[in-house]
FIKOLZA-1660 file (N, C-alpha, C; in steps of 0.1 Angstrom, whole numbers, plus 5000, padded with zeros to 4 digits):
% residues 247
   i   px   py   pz ch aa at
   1 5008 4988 5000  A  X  N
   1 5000 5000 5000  A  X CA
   1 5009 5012 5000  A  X  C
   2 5006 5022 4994  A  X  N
   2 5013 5033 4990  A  X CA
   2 5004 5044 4995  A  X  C
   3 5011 5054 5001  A  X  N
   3 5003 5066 4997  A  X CA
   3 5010 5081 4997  A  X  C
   4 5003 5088 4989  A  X  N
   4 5004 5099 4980  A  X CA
   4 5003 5111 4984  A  X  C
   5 5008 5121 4983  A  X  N
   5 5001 5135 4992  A  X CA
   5 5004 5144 4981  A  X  C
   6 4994 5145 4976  A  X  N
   6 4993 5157 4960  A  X CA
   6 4994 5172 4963  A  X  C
   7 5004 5179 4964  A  X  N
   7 5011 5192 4969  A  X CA
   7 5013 5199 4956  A  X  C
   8 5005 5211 4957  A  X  N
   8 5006 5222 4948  A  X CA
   8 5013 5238 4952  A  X  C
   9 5015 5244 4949  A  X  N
   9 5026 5256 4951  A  X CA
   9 5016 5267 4954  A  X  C
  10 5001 5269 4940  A  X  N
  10 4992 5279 4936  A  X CA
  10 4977 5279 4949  A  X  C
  11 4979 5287 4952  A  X  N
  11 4965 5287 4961  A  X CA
  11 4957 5303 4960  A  X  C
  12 4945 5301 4956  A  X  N
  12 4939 5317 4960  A  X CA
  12 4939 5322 4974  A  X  C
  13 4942 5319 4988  A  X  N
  13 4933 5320 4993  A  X CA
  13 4949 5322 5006  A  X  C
  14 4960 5311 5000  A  X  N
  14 4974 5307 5009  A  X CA
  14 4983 5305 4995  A  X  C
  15 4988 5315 4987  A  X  N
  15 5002 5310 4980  A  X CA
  15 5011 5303 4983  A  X  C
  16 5016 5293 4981  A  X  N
  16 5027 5288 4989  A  X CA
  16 5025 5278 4999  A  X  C
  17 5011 5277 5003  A  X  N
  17 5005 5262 5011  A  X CA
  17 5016 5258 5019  A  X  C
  18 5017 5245 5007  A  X  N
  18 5026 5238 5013  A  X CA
  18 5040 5239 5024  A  X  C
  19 5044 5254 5017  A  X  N
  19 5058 5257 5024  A  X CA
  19 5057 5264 5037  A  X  C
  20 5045 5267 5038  A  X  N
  20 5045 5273 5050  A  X CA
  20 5049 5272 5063  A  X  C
  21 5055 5276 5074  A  X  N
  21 5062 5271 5084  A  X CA
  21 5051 5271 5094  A  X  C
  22 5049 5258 5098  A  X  N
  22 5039 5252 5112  A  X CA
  22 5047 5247 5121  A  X  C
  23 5050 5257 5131  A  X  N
  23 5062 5251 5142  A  X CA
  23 5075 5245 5141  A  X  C
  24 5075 5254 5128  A  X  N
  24 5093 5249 5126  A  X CA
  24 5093 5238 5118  A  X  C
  25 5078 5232 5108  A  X  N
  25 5086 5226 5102  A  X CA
  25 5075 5230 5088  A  X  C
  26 5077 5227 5078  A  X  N
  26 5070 5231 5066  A  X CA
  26 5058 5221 5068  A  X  C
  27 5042 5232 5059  A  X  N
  27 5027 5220 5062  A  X CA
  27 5031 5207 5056  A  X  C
  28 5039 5207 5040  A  X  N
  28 5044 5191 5036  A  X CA
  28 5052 5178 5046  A  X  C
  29 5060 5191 5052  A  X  N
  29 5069 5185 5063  A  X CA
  29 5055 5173 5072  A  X  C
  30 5048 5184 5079  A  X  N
  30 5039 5178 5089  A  X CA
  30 5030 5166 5084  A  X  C
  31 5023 5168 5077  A  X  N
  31 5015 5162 5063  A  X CA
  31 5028 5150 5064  A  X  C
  32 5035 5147 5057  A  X  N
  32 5047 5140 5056  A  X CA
  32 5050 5124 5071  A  X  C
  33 5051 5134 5077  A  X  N
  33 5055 5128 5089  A  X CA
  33 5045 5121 5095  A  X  C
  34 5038 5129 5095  A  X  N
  34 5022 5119 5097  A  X CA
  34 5019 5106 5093  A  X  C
  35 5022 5110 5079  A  X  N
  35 5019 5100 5071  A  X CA
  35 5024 5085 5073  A  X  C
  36 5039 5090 5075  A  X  N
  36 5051 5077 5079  A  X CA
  36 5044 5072 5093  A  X  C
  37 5044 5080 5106  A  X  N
  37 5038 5073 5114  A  X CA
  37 5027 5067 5116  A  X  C
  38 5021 5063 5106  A  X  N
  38 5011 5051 5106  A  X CA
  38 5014 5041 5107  A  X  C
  39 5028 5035 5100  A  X  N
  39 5035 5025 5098  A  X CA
  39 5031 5019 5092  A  X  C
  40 5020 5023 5081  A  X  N
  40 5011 5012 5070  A  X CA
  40 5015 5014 5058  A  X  C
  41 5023 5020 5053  A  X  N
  41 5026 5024 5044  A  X CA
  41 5037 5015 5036  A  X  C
  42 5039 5010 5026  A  X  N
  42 5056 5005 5018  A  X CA
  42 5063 5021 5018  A  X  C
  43 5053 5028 5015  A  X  N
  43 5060 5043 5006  A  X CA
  43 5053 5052 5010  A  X  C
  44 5057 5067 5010  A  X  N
  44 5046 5077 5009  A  X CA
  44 5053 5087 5000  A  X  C
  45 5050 5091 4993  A  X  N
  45 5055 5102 4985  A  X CA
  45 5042 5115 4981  A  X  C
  46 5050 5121 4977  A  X  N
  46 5047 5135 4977  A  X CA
  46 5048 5138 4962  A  X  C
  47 5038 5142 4957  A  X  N
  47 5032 5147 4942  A  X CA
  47 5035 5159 4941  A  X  C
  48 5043 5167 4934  A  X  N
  48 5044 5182 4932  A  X CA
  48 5050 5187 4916  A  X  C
  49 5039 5198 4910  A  X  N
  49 5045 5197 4901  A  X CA
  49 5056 5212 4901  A  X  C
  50 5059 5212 4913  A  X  N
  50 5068 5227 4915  A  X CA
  50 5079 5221 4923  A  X  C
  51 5090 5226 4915  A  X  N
  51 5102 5224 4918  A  X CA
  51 5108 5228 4938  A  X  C
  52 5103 5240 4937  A  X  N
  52 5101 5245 4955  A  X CA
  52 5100 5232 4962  A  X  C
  53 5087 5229 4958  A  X  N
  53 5082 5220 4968  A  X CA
  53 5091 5204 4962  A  X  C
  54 5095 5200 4957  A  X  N
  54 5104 5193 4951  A  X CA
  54 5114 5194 4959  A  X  C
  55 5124 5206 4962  A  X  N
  55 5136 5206 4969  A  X CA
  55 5134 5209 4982  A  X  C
  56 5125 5211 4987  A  X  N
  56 5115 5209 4996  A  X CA
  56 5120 5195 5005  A  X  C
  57 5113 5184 4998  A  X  N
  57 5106 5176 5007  A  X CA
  57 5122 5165 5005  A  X  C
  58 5131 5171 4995  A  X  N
  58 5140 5160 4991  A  X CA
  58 5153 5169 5003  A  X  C
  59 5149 5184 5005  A  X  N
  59 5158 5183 5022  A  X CA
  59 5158 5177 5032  A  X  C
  60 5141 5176 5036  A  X  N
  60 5138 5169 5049  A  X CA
  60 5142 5153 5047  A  X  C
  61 5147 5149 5035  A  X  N
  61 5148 5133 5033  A  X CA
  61 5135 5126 5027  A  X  C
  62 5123 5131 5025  A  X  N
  62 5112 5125 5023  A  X CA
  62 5114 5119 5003  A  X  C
  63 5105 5112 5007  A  X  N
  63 5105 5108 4987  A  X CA
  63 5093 5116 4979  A  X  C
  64 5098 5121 4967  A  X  N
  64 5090 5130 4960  A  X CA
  64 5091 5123 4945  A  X  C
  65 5078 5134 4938  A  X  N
  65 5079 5131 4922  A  X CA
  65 5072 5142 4916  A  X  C
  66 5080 5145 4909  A  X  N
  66 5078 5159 4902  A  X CA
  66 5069 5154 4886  A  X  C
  67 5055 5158 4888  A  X  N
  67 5043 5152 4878  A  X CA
  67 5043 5162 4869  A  X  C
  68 5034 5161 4858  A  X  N
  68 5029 5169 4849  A  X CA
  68 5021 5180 4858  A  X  C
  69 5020 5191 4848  A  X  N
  69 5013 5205 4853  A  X CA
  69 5000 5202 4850  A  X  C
  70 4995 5198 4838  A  X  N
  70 4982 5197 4837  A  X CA
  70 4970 5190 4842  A  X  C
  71 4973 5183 4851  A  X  N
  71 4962 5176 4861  A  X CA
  71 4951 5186 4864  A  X  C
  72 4938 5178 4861  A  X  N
  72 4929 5182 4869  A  X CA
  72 4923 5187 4881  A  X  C
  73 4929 5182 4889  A  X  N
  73 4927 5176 4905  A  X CA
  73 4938 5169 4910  A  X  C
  74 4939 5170 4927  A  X  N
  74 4948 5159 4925  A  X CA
  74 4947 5150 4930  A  X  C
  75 4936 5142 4925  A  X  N
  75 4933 5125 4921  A  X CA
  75 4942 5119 4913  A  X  C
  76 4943 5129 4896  A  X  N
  76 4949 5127 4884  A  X CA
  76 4959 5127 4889  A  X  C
  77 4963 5136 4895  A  X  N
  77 4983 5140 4900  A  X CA
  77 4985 5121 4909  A  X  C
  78 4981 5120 4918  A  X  N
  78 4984 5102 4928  A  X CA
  78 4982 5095 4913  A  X  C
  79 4974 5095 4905  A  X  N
  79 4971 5083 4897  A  X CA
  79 4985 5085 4890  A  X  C
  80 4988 5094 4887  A  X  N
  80 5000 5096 4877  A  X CA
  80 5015 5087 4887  A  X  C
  81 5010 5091 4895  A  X  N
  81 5028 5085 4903  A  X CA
  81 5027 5072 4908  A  X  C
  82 5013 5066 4907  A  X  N
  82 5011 5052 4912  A  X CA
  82 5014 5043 4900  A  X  C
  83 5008 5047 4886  A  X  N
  83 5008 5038 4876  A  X CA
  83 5017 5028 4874  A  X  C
  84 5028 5033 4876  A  X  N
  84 5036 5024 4876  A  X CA
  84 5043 5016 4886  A  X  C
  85 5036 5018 4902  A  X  N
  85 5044 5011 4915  A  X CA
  85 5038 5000 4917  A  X  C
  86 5043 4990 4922  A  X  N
  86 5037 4979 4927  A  X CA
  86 5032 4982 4936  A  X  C
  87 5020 4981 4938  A  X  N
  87 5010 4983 4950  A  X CA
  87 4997 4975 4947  A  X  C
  88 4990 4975 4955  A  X  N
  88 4976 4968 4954  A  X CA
  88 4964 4983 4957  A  X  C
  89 4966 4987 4963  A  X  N
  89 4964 5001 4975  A  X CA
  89 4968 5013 4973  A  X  C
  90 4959 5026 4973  A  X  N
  90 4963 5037 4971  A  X CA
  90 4961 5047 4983  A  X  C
  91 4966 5051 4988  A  X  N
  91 4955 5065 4999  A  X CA
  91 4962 5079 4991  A  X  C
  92 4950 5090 4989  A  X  N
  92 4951 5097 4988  A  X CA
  92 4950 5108 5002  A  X  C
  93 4965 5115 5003  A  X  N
  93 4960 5121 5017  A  X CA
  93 4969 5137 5013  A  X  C
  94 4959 5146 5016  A  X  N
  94 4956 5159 5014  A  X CA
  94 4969 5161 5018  A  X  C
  95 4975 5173 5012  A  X  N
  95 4989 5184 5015  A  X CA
  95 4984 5191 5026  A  X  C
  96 4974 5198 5028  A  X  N
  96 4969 5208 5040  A  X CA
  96 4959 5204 5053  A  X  C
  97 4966 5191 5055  A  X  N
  97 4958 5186 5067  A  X CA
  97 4972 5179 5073  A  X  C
  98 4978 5188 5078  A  X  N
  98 4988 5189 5090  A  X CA
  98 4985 5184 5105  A  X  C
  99 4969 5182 5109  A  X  N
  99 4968 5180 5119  A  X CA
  99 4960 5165 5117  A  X  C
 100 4967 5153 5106  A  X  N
 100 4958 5136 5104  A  X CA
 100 4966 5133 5117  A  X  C
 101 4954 5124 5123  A  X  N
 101 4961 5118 5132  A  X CA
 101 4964 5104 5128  A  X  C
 102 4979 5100 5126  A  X  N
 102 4980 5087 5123  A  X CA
 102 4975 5073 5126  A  X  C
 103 4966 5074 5133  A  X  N
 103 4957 5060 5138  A  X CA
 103 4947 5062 5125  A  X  C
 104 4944 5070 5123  A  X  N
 104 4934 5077 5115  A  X CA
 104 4932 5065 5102  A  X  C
 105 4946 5071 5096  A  X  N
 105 4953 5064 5082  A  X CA
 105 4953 5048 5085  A  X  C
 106 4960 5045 5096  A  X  N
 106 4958 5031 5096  A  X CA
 106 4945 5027 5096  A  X  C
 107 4934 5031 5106  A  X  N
 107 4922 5025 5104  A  X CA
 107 4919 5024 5084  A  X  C
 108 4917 5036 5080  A  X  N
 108 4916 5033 5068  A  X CA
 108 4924 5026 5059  A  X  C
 109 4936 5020 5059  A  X  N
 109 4941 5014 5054  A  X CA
 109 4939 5000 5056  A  X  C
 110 4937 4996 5073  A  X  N
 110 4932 4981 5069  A  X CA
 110 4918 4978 5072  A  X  C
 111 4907 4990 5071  A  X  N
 111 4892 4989 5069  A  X CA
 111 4891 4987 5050  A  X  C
 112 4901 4992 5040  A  X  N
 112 4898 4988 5032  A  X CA
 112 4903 4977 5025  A  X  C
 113 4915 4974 5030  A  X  N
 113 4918 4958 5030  A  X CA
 113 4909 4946 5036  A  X  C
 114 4899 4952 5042  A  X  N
 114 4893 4941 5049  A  X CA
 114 4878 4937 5041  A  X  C
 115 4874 4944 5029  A  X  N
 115 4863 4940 5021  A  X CA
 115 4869 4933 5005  A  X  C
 116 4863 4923 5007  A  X  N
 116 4864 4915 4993  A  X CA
 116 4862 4922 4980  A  X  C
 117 4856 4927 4983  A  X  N
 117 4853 4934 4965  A  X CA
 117 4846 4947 4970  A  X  C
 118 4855 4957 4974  A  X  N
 118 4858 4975 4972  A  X CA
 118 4863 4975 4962  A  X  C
 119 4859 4993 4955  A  X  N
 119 4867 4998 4949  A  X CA
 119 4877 5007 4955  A  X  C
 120 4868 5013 4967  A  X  N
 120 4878 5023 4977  A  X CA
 120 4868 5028 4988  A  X  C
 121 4874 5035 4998  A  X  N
 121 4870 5035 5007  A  X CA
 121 4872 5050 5015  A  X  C
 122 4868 5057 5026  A  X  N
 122 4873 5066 5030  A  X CA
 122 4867 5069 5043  A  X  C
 123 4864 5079 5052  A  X  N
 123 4860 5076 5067  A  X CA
 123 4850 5088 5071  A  X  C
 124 4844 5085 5087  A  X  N
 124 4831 5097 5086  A  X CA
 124 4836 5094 5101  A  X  C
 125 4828 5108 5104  A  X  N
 125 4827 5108 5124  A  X CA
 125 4811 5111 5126  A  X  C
 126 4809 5113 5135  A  X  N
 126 4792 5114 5139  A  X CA
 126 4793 5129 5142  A  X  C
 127 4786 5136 5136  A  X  N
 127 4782 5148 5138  A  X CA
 127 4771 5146 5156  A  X  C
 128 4783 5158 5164  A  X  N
 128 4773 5158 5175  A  X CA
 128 4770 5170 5173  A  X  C
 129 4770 5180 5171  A  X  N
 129 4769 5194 5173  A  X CA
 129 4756 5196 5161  A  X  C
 130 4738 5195 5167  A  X  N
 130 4732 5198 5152  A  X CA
 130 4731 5207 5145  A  X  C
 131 4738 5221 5152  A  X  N
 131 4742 5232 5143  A  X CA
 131 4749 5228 5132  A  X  C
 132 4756 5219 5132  A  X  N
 132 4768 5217 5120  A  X CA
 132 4758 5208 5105  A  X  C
 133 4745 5206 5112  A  X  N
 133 4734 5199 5101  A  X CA
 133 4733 5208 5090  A  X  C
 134 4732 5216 5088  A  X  N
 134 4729 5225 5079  A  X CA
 134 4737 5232 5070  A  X  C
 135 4749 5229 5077  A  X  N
 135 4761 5237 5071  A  X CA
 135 4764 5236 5060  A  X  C
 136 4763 5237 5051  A  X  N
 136 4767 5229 5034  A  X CA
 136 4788 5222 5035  A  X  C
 137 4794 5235 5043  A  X  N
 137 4810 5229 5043  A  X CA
 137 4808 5215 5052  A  X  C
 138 4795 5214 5060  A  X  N
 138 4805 5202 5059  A  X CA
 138 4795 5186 5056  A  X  C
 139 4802 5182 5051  A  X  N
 139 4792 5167 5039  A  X CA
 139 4790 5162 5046  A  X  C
 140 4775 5151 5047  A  X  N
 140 4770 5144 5050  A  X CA
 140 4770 5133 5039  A  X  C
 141 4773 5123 5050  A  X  N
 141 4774 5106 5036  A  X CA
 141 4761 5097 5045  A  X  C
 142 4753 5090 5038  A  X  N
 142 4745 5075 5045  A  X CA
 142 4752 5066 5040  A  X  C
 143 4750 5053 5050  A  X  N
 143 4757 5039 5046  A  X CA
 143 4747 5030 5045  A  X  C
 144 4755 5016 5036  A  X  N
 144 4747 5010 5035  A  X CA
 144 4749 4999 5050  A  X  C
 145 4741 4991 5053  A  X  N
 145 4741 4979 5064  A  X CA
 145 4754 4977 5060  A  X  C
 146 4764 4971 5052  A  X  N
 146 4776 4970 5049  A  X CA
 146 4782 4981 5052  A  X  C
 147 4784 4991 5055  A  X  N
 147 4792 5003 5056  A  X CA
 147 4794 5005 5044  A  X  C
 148 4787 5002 5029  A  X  N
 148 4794 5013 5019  A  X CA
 148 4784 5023 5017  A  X  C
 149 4791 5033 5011  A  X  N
 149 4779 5046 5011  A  X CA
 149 4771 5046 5001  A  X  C
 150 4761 5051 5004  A  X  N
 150 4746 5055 4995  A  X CA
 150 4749 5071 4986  A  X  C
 151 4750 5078 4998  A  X  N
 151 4748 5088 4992  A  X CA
 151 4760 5101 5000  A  X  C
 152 4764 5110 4993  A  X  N
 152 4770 5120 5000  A  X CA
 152 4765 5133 4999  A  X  C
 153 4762 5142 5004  A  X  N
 153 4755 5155 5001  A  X CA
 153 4758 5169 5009  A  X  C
 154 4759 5179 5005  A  X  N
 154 4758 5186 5012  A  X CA
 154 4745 5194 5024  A  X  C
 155 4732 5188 5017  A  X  N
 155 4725 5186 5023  A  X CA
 155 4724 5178 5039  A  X  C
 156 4713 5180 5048  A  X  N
 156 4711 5169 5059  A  X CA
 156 4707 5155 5052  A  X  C
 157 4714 5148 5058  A  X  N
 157 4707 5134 5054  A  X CA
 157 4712 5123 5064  A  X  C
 158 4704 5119 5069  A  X  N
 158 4688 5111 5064  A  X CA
 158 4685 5127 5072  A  X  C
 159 4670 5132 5065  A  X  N
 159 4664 5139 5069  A  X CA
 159 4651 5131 5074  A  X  C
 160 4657 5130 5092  A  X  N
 160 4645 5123 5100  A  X CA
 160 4631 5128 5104  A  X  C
 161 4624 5115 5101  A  X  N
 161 4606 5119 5099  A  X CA
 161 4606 5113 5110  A  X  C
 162 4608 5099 5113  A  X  N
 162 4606 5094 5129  A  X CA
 162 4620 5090 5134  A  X  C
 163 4618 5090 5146  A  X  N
 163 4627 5098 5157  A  X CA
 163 4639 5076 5159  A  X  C
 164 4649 5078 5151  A  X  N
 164 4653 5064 5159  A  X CA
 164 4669 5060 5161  A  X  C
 165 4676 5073 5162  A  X  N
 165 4681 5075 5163  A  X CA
 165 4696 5071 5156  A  X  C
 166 4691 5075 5149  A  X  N
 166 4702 5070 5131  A  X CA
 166 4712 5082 5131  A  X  C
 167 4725 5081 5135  A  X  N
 167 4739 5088 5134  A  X CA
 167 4734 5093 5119  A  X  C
 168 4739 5109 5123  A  X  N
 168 4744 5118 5105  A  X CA
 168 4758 5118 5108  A  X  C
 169 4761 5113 5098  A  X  N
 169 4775 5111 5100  A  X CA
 169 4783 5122 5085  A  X  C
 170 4794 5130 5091  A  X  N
 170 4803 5138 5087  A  X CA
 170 4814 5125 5079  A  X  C
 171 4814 5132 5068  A  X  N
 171 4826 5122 5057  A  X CA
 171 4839 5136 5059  A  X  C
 172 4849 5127 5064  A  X  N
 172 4860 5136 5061  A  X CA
 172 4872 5130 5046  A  X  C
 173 4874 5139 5043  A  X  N
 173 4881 5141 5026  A  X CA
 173 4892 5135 5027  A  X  C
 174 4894 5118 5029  A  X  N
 174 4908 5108 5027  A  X CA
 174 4903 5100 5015  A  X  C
 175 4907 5097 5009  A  X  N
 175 4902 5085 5002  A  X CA
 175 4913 5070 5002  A  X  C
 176 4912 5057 5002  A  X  N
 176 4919 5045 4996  A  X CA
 176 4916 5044 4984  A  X  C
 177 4921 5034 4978  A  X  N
 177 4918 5030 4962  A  X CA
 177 4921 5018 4964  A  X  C
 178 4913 5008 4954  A  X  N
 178 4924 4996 4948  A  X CA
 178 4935 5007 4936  A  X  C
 179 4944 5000 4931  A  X  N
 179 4950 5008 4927  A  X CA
 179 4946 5013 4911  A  X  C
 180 4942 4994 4906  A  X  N
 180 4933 4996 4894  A  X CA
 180 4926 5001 4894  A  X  C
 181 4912 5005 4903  A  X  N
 181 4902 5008 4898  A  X CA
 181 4910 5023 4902  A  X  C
 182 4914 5033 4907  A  X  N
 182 4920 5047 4909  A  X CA
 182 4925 5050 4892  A  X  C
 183 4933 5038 4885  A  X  N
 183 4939 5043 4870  A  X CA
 183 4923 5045 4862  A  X  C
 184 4910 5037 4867  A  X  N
 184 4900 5036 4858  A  X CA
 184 4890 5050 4864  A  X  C
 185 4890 5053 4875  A  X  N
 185 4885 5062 4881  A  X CA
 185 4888 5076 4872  A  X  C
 186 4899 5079 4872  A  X  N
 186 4904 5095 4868  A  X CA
 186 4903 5096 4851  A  X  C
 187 4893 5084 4846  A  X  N
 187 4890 5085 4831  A  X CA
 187 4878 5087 4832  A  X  C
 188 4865 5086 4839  A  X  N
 188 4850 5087 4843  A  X CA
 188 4850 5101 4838  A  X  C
 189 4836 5100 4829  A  X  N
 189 4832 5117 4829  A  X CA
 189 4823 5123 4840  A  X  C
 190 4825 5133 4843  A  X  N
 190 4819 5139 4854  A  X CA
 190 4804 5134 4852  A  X  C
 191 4794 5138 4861  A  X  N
 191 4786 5129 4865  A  X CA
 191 4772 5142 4869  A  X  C
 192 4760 5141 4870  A  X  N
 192 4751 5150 4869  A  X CA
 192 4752 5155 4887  A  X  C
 193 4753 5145 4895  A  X  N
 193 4752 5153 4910  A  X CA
 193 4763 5153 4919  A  X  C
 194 4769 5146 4907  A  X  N
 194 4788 5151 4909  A  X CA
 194 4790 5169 4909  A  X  C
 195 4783 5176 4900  A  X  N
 195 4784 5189 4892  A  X CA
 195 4776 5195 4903  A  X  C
 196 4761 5187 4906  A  X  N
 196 4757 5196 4916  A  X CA
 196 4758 5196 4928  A  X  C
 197 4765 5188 4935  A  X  N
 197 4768 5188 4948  A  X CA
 197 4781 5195 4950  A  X  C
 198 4789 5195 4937  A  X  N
 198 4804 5197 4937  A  X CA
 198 4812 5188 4950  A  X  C
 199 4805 5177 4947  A  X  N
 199 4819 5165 4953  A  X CA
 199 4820 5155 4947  A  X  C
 200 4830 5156 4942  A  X  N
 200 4841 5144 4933  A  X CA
 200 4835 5129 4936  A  X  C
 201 4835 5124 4949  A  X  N
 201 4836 5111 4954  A  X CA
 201 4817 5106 4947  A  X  C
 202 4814 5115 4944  A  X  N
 202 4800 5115 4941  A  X CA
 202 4802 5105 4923  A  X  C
 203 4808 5108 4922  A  X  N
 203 4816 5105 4902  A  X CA
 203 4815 5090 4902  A  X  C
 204 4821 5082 4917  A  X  N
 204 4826 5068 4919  A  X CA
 204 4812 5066 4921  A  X  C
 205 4798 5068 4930  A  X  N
 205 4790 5062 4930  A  X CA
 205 4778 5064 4919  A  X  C
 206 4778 5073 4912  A  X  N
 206 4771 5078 4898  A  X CA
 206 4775 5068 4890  A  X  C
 207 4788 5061 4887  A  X  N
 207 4790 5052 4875  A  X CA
 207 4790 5036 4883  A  X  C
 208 4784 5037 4891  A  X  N
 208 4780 5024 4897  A  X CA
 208 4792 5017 4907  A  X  C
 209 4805 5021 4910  A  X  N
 209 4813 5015 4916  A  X CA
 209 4809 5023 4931  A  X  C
 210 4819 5013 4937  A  X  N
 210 4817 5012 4954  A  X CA
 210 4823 5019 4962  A  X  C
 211 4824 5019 4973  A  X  N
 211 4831 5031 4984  A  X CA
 211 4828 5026 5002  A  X  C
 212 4835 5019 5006  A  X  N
 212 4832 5017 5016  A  X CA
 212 4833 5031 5027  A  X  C
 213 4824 5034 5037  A  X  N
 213 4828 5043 5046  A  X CA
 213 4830 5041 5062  A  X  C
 214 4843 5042 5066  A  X  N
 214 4843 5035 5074  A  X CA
 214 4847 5047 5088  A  X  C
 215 4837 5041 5098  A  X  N
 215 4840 5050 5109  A  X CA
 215 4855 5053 5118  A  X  C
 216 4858 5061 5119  A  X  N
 216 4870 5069 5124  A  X CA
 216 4868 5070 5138  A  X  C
 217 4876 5064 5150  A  X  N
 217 4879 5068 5166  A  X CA
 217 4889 5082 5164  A  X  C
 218 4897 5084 5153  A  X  N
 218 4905 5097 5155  A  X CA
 218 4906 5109 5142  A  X  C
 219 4896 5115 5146  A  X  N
 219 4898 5122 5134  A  X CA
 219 4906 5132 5135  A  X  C
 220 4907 5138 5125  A  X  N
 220 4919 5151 5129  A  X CA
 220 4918 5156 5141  A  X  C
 221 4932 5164 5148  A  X  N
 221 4927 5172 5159  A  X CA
 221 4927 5190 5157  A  X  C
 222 4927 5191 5145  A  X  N
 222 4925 5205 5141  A  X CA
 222 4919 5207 5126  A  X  C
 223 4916 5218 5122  A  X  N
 223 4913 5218 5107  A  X CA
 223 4920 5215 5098  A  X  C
 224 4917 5215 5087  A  X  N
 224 4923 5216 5070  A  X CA
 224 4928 5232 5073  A  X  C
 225 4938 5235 5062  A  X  N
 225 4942 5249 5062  A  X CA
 225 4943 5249 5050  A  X  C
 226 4929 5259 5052  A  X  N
 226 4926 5268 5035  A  X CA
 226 4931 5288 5041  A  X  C
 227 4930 5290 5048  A  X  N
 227 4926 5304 5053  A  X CA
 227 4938 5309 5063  A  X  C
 228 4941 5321 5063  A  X  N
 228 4953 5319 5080  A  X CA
 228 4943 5316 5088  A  X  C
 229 4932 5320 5091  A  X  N
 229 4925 5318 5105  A  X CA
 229 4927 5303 5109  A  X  C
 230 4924 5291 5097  A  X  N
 230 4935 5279 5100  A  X CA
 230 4947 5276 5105  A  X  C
 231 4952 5287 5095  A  X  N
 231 4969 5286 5101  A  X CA
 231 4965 5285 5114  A  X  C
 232 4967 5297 5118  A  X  N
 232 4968 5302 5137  A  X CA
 232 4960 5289 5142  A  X  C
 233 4951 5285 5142  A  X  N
 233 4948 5277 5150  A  X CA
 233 4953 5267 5149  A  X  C
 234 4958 5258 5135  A  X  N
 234 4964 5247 5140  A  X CA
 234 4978 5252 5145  A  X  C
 235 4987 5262 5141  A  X  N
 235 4999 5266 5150  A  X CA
 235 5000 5266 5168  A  X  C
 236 4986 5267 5170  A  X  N
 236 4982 5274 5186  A  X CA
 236 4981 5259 5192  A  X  C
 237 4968 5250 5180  A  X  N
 237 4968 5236 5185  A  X CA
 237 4981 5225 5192  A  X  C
 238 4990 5228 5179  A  X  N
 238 5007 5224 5179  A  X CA
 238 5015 5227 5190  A  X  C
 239 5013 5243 5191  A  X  N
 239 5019 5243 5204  A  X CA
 239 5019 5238 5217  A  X  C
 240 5002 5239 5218  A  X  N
 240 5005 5229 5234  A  X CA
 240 4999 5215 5231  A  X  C
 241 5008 5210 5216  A  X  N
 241 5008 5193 5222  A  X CA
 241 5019 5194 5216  A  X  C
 242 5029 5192 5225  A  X  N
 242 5042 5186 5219  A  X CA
 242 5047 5176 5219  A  X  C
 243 5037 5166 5220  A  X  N
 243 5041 5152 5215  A  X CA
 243 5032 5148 5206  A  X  C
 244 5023 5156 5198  A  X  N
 244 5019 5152 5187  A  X CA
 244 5029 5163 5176  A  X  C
 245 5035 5172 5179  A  X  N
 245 5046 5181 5171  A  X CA
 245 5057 5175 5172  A  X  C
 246 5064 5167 5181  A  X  N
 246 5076 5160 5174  A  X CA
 246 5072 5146 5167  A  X  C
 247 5062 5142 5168  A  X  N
 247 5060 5130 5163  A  X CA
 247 5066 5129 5142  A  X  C
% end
């Protein structure tokens, strides 16, 4: 099992993402290190089609691969650097989520090892807070009795008529692959409630393939960093755990 962390240089919102300094060490760095501490991994590399981030990750020692520019997403960018590794297994794990907690990854690595015929798989927590029902940022997935999902939305869902106490569960943005069906994935044309929900994972259950979702005991302990107001907080988070910062 391999996995990938697709790192871009361009952001509207944070130029430079990746390089950014989170307690002394760059978000790739953090992202990175994480990654390895799962200990699930053969490999983990780092997707960049910018040279920065390239001499980047090849200071800290980490393994990189410098992709084509024109990817779509970066689905297309992992699919490009996997094609040709020996793997069975893909995880796709985000550049700006500095704060995965490595149990996290493992669960997901061997919850999708553990079904006969997946195509991939990825993880949810239970929304306790019902303010956060409504929110559109953050997705709602249903499963099926098997844990694979039905549906993802930004919508509430299940929107309950009788009262029985059915978890809404929050999908957080990891994905696994088999590795074949990931090369067959990133050729699918987009998909009618793929466009209108604007989520990707929506593409894999529109063309009939599978997705197991599997519940998470650790989800991140801080946000994704799209915004500084992320920054600061995961920087502030960081600080007073310093044994999840040298990890």
């Amino acid at each position: 099992m391999i996995a990938v962390i697709p790192s871009r240089f361009a952001s509207s919102r944070l130029p430079g993402k990746p390089l950014i300094d989170i307690c002394g060490r760059t978000m790739v760095e953090q992202v990175y290190r994480r990654s390895v501490e799962s200990g699930v991994f053969q490999k983990v590399v780092v997707a960049t089609d910018d040279e920065r981030i390239y001499d980047t990750v090849k200071k800290f020692g980490g393994d990189v691969m410098l992709t084509r520019t024109d990817h779509p997403d970066g689905t297309s960018r992992v699919a490009e650097v996997v094609a040709n590794e020996d793997a069975d297994y893909v995880v796709n794990i985000q550049g700006d989520e500095p704060m995965l907690d490595p149990r996290m990854l493992k669960e997901l690595a061997e919850g999708i090892a553990s079904y006969e015929n997946i195509d991939s798989a990825t993880v949810c927590v239970p929304i306790k807070n019902k303010e956060d029902y409504n929110n559109p940022n953050i997705v709602k997935v249903v499963r099926a009795l098997d844990g694979k999902a039905l549906y993802f939305s930004r919508s509430l869902i299940p929107y309950e008529i009788n009262s029985n106490n059915c978890p809404v569960w929050e999908h957080l943005g990891i994905y696994a692959f088999k590795k074949d069906f990931l090369l067959k994935m990133v050729t699918l044309a987009p998909t009618p409630l793929m466009i209108a929900e604007s989520l990707e994972q929506l593409r894999i259950l529109e063309h009939g393939y599978s997705m197991a979702v599997i519940p998470t005991k650790y989800p991140p302990l801080g946000p994704n960093v799209n915004t500084i107001e992320d920054l600061e907080k995961v920087r502030k988070i960081l600080e007073q755990d310093v044994d999840f910062l040298n990890k």
